[in-house]
N, C-alpha and C positions, 0 to 999 in steps of 0.2 A: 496240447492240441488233442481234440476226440479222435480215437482210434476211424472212428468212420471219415470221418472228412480227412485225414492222414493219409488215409486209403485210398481215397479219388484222386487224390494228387500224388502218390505215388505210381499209382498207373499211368499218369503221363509223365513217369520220370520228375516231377517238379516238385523241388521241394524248397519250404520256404526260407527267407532269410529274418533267422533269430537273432543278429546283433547290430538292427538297424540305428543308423547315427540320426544325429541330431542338425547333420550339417544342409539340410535343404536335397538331399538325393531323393528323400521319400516324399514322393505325390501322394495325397489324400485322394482318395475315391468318395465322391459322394453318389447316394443310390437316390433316386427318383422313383416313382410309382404313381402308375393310373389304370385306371380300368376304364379301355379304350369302348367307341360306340361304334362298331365299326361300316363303314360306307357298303356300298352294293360289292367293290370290287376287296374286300377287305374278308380276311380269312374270319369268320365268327365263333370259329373255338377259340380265340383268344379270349383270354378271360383278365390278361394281368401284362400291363406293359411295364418294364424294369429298363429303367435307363441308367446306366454308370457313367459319370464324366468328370472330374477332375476336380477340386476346388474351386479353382481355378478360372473355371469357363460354367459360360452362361448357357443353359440349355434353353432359353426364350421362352415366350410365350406359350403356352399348351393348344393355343388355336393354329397358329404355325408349324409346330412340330407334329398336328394331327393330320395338318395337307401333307405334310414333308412323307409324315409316313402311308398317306393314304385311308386315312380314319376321318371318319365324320365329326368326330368329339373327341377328346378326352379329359379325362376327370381325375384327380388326384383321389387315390383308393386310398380306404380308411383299414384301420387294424387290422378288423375283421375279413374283408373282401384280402386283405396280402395275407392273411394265417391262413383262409379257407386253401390258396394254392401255395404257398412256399409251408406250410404248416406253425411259422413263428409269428406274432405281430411285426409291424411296419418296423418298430423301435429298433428289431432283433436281426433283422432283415438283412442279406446282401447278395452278390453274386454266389457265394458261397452256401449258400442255402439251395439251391435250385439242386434239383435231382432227378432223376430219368423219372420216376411215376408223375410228375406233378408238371417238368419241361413241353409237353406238348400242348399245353395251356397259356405259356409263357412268350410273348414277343422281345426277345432282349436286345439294346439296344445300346453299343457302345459308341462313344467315344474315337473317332478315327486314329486322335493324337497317342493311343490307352499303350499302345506299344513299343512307342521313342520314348516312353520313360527309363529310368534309369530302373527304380521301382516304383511301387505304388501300395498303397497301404488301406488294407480293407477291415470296417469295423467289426468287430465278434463279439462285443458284447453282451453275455447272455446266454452267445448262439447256442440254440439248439432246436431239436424236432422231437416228434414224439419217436420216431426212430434213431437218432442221438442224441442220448441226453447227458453229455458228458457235456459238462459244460466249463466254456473257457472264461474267467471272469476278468475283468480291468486288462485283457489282451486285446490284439490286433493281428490280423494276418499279415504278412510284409513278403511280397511275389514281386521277381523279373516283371518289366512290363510286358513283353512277349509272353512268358509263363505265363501271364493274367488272361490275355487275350486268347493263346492257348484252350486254358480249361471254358471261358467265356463258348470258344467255339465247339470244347467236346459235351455240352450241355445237352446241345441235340435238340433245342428249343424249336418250339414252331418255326419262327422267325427269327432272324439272326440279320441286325442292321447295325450298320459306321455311317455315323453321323459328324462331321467337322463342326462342333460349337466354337462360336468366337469367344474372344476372352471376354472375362465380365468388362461392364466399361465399356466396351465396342458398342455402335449402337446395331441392334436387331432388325429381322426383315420385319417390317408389322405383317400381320394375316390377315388376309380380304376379308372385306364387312359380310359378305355373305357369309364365311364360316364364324363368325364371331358369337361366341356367346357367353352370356354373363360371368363374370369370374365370383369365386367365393367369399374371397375379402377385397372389397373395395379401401386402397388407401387414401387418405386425407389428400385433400387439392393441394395441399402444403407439400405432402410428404409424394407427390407421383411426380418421376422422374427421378427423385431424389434418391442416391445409396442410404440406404440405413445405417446406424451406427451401431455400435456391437451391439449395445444393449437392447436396440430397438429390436434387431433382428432375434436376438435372445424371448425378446417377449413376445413377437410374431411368432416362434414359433412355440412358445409356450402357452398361447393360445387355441380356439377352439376356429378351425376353417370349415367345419359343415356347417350350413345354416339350418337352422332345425325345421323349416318351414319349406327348404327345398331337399334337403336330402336328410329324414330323418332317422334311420338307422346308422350313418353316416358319424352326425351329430353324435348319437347317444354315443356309439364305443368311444370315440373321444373324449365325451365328456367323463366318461367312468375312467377311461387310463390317466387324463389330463388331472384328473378329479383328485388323484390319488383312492379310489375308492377300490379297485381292482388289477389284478394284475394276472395274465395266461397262465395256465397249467399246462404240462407237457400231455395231460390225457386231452382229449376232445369232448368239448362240455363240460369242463370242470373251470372254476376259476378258483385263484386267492382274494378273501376278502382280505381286504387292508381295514388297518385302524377305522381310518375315516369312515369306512360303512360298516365295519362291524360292530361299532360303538353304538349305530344307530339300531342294530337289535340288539344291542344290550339294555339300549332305554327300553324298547317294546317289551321285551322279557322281564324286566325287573317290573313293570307298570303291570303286563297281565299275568305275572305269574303272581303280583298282590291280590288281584283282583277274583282271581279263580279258586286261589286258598277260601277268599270271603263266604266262598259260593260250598266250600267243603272239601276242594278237591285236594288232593295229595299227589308231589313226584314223585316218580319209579325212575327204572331203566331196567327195561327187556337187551337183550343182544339182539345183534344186527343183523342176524342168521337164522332160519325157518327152513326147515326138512321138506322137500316136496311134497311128500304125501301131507303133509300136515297144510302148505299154501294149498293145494289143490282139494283140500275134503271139502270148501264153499265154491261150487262150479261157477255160480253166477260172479261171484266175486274177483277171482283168478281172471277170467274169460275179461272183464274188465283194464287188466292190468298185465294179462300174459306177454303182449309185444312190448314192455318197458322193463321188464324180470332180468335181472342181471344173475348170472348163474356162476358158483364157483364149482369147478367140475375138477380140480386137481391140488394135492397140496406136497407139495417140492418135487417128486418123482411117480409119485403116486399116485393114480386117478381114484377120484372116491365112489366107494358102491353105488354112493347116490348123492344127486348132483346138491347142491345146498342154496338156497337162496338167498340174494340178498335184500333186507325187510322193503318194499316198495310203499308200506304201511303194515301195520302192525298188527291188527285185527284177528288173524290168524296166528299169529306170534303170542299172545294176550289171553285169547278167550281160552284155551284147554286150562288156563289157570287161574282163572275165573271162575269156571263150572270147579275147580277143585278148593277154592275159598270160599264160595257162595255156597253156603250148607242150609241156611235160614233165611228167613224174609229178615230178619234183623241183625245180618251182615249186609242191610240195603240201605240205601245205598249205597256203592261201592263207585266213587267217583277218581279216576287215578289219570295221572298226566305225564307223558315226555317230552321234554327236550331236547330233540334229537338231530340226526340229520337220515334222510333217507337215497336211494338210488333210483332213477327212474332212467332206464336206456334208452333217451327219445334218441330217432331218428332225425326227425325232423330240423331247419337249424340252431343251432342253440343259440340263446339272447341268454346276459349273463345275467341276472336273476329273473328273468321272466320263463324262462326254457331251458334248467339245467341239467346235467344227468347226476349229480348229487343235489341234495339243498337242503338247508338246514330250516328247521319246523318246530312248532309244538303239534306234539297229537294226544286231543284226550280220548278218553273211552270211558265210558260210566254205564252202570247197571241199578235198574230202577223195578222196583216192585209192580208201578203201572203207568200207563202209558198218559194218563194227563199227565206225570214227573217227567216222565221223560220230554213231553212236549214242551216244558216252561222250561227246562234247561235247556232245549234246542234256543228257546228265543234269547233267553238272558244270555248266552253264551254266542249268539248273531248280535247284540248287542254290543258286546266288549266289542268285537269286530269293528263293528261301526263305528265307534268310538277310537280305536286305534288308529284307525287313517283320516276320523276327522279331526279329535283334539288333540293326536300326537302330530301326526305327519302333512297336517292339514289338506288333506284331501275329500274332496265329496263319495260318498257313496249311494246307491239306491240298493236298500235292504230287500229281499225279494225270496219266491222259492221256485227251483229247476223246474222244466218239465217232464215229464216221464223220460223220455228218450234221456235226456242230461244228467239226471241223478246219478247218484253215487251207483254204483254196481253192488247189488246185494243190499241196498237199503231202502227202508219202506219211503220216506224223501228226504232232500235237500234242500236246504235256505243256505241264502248266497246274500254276498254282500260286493254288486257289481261297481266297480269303478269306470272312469271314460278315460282316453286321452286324445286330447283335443287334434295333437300334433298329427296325428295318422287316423283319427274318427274312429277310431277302435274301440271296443268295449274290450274289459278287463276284470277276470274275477279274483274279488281279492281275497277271501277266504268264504269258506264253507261248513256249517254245523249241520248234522247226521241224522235224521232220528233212522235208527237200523233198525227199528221194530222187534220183533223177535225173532226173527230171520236166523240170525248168528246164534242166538241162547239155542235155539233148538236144533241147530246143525254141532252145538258144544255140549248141548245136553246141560245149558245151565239155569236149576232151578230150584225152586224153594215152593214147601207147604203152602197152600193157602193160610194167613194167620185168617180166615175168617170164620174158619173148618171149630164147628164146635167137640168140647170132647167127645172121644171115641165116634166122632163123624170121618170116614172117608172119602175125601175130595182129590181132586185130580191133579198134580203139582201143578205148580202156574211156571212156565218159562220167562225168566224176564225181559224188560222191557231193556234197549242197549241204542246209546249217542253214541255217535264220534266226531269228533270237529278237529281241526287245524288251520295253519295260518302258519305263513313263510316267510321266508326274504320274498319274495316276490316283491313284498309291501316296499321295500327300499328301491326298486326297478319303477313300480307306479312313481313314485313320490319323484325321483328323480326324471322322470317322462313328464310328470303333470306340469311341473315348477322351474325348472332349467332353463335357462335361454341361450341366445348367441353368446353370449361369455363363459357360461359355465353353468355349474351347480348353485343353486339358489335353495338353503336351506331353512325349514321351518326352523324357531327357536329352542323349543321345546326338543325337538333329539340332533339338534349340531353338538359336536363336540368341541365344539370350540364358539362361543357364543359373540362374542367381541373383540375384536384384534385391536391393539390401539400400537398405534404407531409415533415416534419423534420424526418430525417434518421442520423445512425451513432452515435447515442444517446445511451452509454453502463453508468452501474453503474460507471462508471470511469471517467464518461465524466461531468467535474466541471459544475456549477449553472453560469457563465460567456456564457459559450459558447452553451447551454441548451437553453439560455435568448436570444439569436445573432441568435441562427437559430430559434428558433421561433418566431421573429420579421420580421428576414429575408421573411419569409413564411408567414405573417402577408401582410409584405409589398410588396410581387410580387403579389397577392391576390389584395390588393387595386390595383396596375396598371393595373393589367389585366381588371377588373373591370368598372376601369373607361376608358376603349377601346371600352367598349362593349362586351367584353368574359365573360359567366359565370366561376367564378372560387369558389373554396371555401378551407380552409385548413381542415383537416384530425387533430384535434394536441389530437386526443382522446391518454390518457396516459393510459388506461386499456387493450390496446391491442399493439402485435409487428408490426414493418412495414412488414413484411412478411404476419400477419393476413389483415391488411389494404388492400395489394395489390390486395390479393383477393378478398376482399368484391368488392373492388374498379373497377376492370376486370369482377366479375359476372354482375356488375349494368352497363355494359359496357362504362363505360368513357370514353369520346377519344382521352383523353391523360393525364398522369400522370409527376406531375414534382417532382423531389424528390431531398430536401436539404439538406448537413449536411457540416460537418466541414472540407473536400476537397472542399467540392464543394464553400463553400465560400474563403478558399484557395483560387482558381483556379478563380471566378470571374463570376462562371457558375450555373443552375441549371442542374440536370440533366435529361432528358424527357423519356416516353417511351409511345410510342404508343398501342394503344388497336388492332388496325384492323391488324397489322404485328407484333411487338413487338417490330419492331425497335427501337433502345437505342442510345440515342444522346445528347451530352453539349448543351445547350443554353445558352451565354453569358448573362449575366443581363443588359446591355451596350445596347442589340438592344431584350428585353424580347419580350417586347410588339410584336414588328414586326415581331420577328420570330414567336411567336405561333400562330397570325393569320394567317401568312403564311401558318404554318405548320396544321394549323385544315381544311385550303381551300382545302391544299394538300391529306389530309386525306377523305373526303367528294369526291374529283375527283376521287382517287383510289378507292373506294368503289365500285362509279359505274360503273369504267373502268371495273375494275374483276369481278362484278356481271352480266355485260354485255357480256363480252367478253363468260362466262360461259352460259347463256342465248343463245347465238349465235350460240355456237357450240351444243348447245341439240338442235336445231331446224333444223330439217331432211327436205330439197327436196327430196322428192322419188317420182316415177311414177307406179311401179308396186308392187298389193297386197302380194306378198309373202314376201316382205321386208316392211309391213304395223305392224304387232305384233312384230316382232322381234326388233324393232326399237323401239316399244313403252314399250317393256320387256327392254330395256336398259336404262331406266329411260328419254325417249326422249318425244319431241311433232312432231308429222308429218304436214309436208307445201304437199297437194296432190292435184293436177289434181282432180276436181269434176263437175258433172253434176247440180247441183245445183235444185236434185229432193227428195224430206224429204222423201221419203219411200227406196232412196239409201241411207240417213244420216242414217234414223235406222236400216239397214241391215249392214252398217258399224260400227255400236256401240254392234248390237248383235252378228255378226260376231267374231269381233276381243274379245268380252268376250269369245266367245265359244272356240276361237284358243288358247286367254291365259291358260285357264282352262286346255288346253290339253299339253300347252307346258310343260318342266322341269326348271321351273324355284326357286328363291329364295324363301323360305318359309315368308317371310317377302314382298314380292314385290307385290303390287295393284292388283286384279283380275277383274278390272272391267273394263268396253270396253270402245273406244273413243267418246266422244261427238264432234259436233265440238266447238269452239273455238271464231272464228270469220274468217270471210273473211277482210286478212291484205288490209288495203290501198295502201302501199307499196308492192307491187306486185314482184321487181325487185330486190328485196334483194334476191328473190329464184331461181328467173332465168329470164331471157330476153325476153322469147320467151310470144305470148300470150298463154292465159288458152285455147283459141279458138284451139291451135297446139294440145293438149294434147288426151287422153284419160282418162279418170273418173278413177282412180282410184281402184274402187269398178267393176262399169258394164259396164264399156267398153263404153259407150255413149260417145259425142263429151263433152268435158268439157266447162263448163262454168265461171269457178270461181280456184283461188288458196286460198286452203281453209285448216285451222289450223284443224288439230283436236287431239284431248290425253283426258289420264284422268285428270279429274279435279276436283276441290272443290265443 
C-alpha cells in the first residue's frame, strides 16, 4: 500500500483487512461518476458527483438520481473531466482517491446499506496521483464497512449523501418527462428491459458512450484510452503513447525523414538544455515562448548559478554552432534535422496530442546563401506537409501563410498547412515551415564572404538566409478527430498497424474438431499471404471471447478491414470482408485474396479522403458582408473573407465576432470564442475569381487586400 493513502487511514485508526477470504464476506464497491448540471437550488462548485454502491444494487436512471439529489442533469464524466479533480482517470478512480485539495469540488454519494457490510472491497488498480505515485498493481483495498463509511465521511467533500438503492432486478422509480433527457447509448428494442449477459455487458462497456456529435471532447478521451492509443502520466499534460499510436509516427517519420534526405537534409541531435543567457540573446524570439519555458533551477541539493532551460525549440540551441561551421558560402547549404521531443508549459487544458506539455517533433533548421533558396525550401518542405495528412493519414489541408500577428516569433514569415474538424467547427494547424530571414544569422553572427567579391575586391559579409519548419504528433490528434466515429477509431490504411484482422466465425459447440482445425488453418494461411504482399494482417483465434465480442474490440481499435472465415465461407471458396470506414460487407474469393484486399485498402484510404474533403469544402464559407460573419461561424463553419490585411481589424474581428456569439441563442454546447485568422490560402480561386483588390474588408470597409481564413480554432 503507498505510504500516503496508509497514512489517511491510519489517522482514523483504520486499517485495512489483508487476508480477505473468498467465502462471499467481501462486497464489491462499484464507483459511478458524473458531472452534475446543477439546478437554481444546487451548490455550482460541484464539479464531479462520485457515487459508491454495492454490485449488487442498481443505482437507476441518472434522470432520477439528479431530482433525488437536486440536479437539473447529470451526465456520466469522462477520463478527463474525473483526472481534472481526483487527479487519475475514471479507470483508476475510487473513494480512495479523493483528498482534502480536490474534496470541495466533490459531491460523494454513498450507498445507505455501505456500513452493514461485513466488508467491502475497493478497486486500486493503478492508483495513483501525481502526489502518490507509489503504486499498487493487481491489488485491492479490503475496509470494515463502517471503516469505509468512516473515511467516506472524513473526506470533507462538499456534499456528503446516503442514498437507499434497490437491488438490481427490482423495478426503478422512472423520472418525470419534464426532467428527462436523452441518454448516450440507446439499447436495441430487443435488448431494453432486458439484463445483459456477461458478455454483452463486457462489450457495453468496452465501448465508446460519448457521442461525438453531442459531447465531443467527451468522445475523443475515450476514444484514445478505449483506442488503446494512450494512456495518463502521473505529471499533468504529459501522456504515454501506446503502440497503437506510436506506430503511426513511426510511418510519418520513416515516409518524411526519406523524403527530406532527397531534398539534402541530414540528422543531428543537440541536447535538450539551453543556458539562459543563450535562449534570451533573440528578444523577439524568447518573448514568443517565455510563458511555456520550463526551467531546471536545482540538481539534487544544489541550486544552479543559473537556471537551465529546457529546448521549447531549438533555434537558440543550434545557431551559435552554426555561425562556428559556416566559415564559407560553400559549407552552403547547411540543411540539418531532429527528431526530437520538446517541452512546452501550456497552461491552458491539455488535449492529449493537440495541447501537451511535452510532444514529440521533427525540427529542421537550414542555412542558405539567399534568400530565393531559402524560399523554395519553405514551399517544398510545406509540401511534404501537405502530403502527410493527405496521402498518409487522409486528411484535407489548405496550405496557406500566417499573418503578421500569427507568425513565428522572430521570423521574417510562416506558411501553414491548416486542417478543420468537422466535429467542433474548428480549425487546426497542422504544421509550419519558417523562412527566419536573417533575423537569427545576424543575432549569431553567421556569415560567409560574398563568393561574387572579385579578387582582392572588399565586400561586406553577407549573413545568411535561415528556415525552420516542424510537424508533430499533433498529426495523430487531427487524424483521429477527422475520421472517428460513435464506435471508435477508424483508421487510414496506409499508417494502421494492423491493416486486416481476419477472424474463424460459425464455430458452435456443435461444430466437430475437423472443421475447428480447417478454419483456423484456413485463417492461419490467408494471414501468411497477405503478409508476404506486404499487408499487415494478423488472426484473432483468442477462444475466451465471441466473434461478436472480437468485432468490437476490432472496429474500436479502428482496423480497416475485417475478413471473417467459417464453414460457408470455405464452402463457397470466399472469405468474407467488412470494412471499418462504411461497413460495407463483401466475399472475397481466396483465388484473387491477395489482390483484392490491396485493392480494397487503396480503395478505403481514397474514400477517406474523398469524404473528409468533400466535408472540409462545404464548411468553408466565401462571404463578403459582416452580418453573415458569426452566423456562419455558429454553424460549425470557417469563413474565406475579403480582408484589409491590418492586425488591429484582425483583432476587432476576433473581439467582435466573441462579443456577437455571446449574445446570439445559440447551442449550449457550441465554442464561444471569436475568430482568429487561419492563414491567408495560396489558392485564392477555390473562393472566387475575382481579386481581393475587388472586395471590401470584410470587417471595416477598407480596400481588401488578402482572402483570408478566419474561425475558431485549436
Amino acid at each position: 500500500m503507498s505510504s500516503s493513502l496508509e497514512g489517511r487511514l491510519a489517522t482514523l485508526s483504520i486499517t485495512p483487512i489483508e487476508d480477505k477470504t473468498d467465502d462471499g464476506s467481501v462486497v464489491e464497491i462499484k464507483h459511478y461518476f458524473f458531472k452534475p448540471k446543477p439546478a437554481a437550488s444546487s451548490n455550482s462548485a460541484i464539479k464531479l458527483l462520485v457515487v459508491l454502491a454495492e454490485v449488487s444494487k442498481d443505482i437507476g436512471k441518472a434522470t432520477a438520481l439528479a431530482k433525488q439529489l437536486g440536479y437539473k442533469d447529470l451526465r456520466a464524466a469522462d477520463d478527463g473531466q474525473v483526472k481534472d479533480v481526483l487527479g487519475v482517470p475514471k479507470s483508476q478512480a475510487s473513494l480512495l482517491s479523493i483528498q482534502a485539495d480536490h474534496s470541495q469540488f466533490i459531491h460523494l454519494v454513498a450507498s445507505s446499506t455501505l456500513q452493514t457490510a461485513h466488508c467491502v472491497s475497493f478497486p486500486n488498480e493503478k492508483h495513483s496521483t501525481e502526489q502518490d505515485l507509489d503504486e499498487i498493481t493487481g491489488k485491492t483495498v479490503v475496509l470494515k464497512g463502517t471503516d469505509a463509511k468512516r473515511f467516506a465521511e472524513s473526506r470533507e467533500c462538499a456534499e456528503f449523501s446516503e442514498v437507499e438503492f434497490a437491488e438490481r432486478g427490482e423495478p426503478q422509480p422512472a423520472a418525470p418527462k419534464a426532467a428527462a433527457a436523452p441518454t448516450a447509448v440507446k439499447e436495441p428494442k430487443a435488448q431494453q428491459g432486458k439484463a445483459r449477459t456477461a458478455e454483452e455487458e463486457e462489450i457495453h462497456e468496452l465501448g465508446i458512450h460519448a457521442k461525438k456529435l453531442e459531447d465531443f471532447p467527451g468522445w475523443y478521451q475515450q476514444v484514445l484510452i478505449k483506442g488503446d492509443m494512450i494512456d495518463y502520466y502521473s505529471v499533468s499534460g504529459c501522456y504515454i503513447l501506446k503502440p497503437w499510436s506510436y506506430g503511426i509516427w513511426e510511418v510519418i517519420q520513416r515516409w518524411f525523414d526519406d523524403q527530406i534526405k532527397l531534398l539534402g537534409c541530414s540528422n543531428c541531435s543537440f541536447p535538450l538544455f539551453v543556458s539562459q543567457r543563450v535562449l534570451e540573446k533573440e528578444k523577439d524570439h524568447i518573448e514568443g515562448f517565455a510563458p511555456e519555458v520550463a526551467w531546471v533551477t536545482r540538481a539534487g541539493s544544489t541550486d544552479l548559478e543559473e537556471p537551465i532551460a529546457i529546448r521549447p525549440t531549438s533555434e537558440t540551441v543550434m545557431y551559435p554552432y552554426y555561425a562556428k561551421w559556416i566559415r564559407s558560402h560553400r559549407d552552403l547549404p547547411l540543411k540539418l534535422n531532429q527528431w526530437n521531443s520538446v517541452v512546452r508549459w501550456e497552461f491552458k487544458t491539455p488535449q492529449p496530442f493537440l495541447r501537451t506539455r511535452e510532444f514529440l517533433w521533427q525540427e529542421g533548421h537550414t542555412a542558405h546563401l539567399t534568400k530565393s533558396e531559402a524560399d523554395e525550401e519553405v514551399t517544398d518542405i510545406l509540401d511534404l506537409y501537405r502530403r502527410v495528412y493527405e496521402e498518409l493519414l487522409a486528411v484535407p489541408v489548405i496550405p496557406g501563410i500566417k499573418t503578421e500577428k500569427e507568425k513565428f516569433a522572430g521570423g521574417l514569415y510562416t506558411t501553414t498547412v491548416e486542417g478543420f474538424i468537422p466535429a467542433s467547427g474548428r480549425g487546426i494547424q497542422g504544421g509550419t515551415s519558417h523562412c527566419l530571414g536573417q533575423n537569427f544569422s545576424k543575432m549569431f553572427n553567421i556569415v560567409v564572404q560574398d563568393p561574387s567579391a572579385k579578387e582582392g575586391q572588399e565586400l561586406p559579409p553577407i549573413h545568411v538566409w535561415q528556415n525552420s519548419w516542424g510537424l508533430s504528433t499533433r498529426t495523430i490528434g487531427v487524424m483521429v478527430m477527422v475520421h472517428g466515429d460513435d464506435k471508435g477509431l477508424v483508421m487510414p490504411p496506409r499508417v494502421a498497424q494492423l491493416q486486416v484482422i481476419v477472424l474463424g466465425v460459425g464455430i458452435t459447440v456443435k461444430t466437430d474438431a475437423e472443421m475447428r482445425q480447417k478454419i483456423n488453418d484456413k485463417c492461419k494461411e490467408v494471414v501468411k499471404q497477405l503478409r508476404a504482399a506486404g499487408i499487415k494482417a494478423q488472426v484473432d483465434d483468442r477462444d475466451t471471447h465471441t466473434p461478436g465480442f472480437k468485432f468490437a474490440d476490432w472496429e474500436l481499435r479502428g482496423v480497416p478491414l475485417r475478413l471473417e472465415i467459417g464453414p460457408k465461407d470455405l464452402a463457397s471458396g470466399s472469405a468474407f470482408s467488412a470494412r471499418r470506414d462504411t461497413g460495407v460487407k463483401a466475399p472475397i474469393p481466396f483465388d484473387s485474396l491477395v489482390k483484392d484486399v490491396s485493392a480494397l485498402l487503396d480503395q478505403i484510404q481514397s474514400d477517406m479522403f474523398t469524404r473528409a474533403k468533400k466535408t472540409f469544402d462545404e464548411r468553408v464559407i466565401f462571404l463578403t458582408e459582416w452580418k453573415d460573419f458569426v452566423p456562419t461561424l455558429n454553424k460549425g463553419c470557417i469563413c474565406a473573407v475579403p480582408w484589409c490585411d491590418v492586425e488591429a481589424c484582425e483583432d476587432a474581428i476576433k473581439k467582435k465576432s466573441a462579443e456577437e456569439t455571446a449574445e446570439a441563442v445559440v447551442d449550449e454546447r457550441a465554442p464561444s470564442a471569436g475568430a482568429k485568422s487561419l492563414c491567408i490560402p495560396f489558392d485564392k480561386k477555390r473562393f472566387t475569381d475575382k481579386p481581393a483588390s475587388e472586395y471590401k474588408c470584410v470587417k471595416c470597409g477598407q480596400q481588401a487586400k488578402h482572402i483570408t481564413l478566419f474561425g475558431r480554432s485549436y
